[in-house]
C-alpha positions as CSV (number, residue, x, y, z in Angstrom):
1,X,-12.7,1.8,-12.2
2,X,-10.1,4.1,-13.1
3,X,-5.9,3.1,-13.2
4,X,-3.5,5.1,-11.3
5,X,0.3,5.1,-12.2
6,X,2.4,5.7,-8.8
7,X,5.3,7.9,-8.7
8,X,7.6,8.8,-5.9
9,X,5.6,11.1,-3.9
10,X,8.6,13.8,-3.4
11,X,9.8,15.3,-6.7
12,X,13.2,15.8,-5.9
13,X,13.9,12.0,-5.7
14,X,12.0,11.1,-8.9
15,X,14.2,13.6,-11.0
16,X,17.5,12.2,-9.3
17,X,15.7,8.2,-10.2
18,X,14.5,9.4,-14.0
19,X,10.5,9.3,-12.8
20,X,10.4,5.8,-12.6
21,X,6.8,4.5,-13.2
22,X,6.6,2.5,-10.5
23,X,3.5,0.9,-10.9
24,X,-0.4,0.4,-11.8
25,X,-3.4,-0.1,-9.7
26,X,-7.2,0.5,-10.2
27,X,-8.7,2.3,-7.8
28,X,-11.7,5.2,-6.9
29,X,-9.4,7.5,-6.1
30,X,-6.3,8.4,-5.9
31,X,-6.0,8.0,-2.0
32,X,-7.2,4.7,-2.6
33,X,-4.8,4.3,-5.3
34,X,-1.6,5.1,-2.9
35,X,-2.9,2.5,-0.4
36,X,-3.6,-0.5,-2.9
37,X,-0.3,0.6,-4.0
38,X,1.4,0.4,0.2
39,X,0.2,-2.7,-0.3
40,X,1.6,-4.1,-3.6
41,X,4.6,-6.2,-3.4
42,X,6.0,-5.7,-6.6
43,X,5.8,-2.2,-6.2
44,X,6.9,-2.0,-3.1
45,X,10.3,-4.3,-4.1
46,X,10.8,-1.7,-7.2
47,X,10.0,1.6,-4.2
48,X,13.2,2.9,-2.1
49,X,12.0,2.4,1.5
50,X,10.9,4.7,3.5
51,X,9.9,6.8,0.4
52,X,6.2,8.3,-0.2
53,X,4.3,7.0,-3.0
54,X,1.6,9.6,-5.5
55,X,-0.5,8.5,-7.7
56,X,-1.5,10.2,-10.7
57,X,-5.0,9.0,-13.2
58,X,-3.0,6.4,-16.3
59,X,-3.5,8.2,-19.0
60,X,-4.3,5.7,-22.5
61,X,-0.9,4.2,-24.0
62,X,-0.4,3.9,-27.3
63,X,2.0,1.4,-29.1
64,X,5.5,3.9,-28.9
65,X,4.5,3.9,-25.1
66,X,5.3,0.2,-24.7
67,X,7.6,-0.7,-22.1
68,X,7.5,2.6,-19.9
């Protein structure tokens, strides 16, 4: 099953935050994804309330990716 990274749905408030990767699920899709993610507590403890969430397909990390 593929992994999602979720992002602040609204662009605006990601640049003002840096992007912040907010967290990681496996889903089938990326709708999917953005519910598992509703759902999440951790990511919702690290989201602003109120705010939508995206999710975009993980891409591979490699070693100098560590800790983003």
């Amino acid at each position: 099953m593929p992994k999602y990274d979720i992002h602040y749905e609204s662009r605006e408030l990601a640049r003002e935050l840096g992007d912040p990767l907010l967290g990681t699920v496996e889903a089938a899709s990326p709708a999917e994804a953005v519910r598992k993610a509703e759902r999440d507590p951790q990511i919702g403890r690290r989201a602003m309330p109120c705010a939508a969430l995206w999710a975009v397909r993980a891409r591979q990390r490699g070693s100098h990716d560590r800790g983003r």
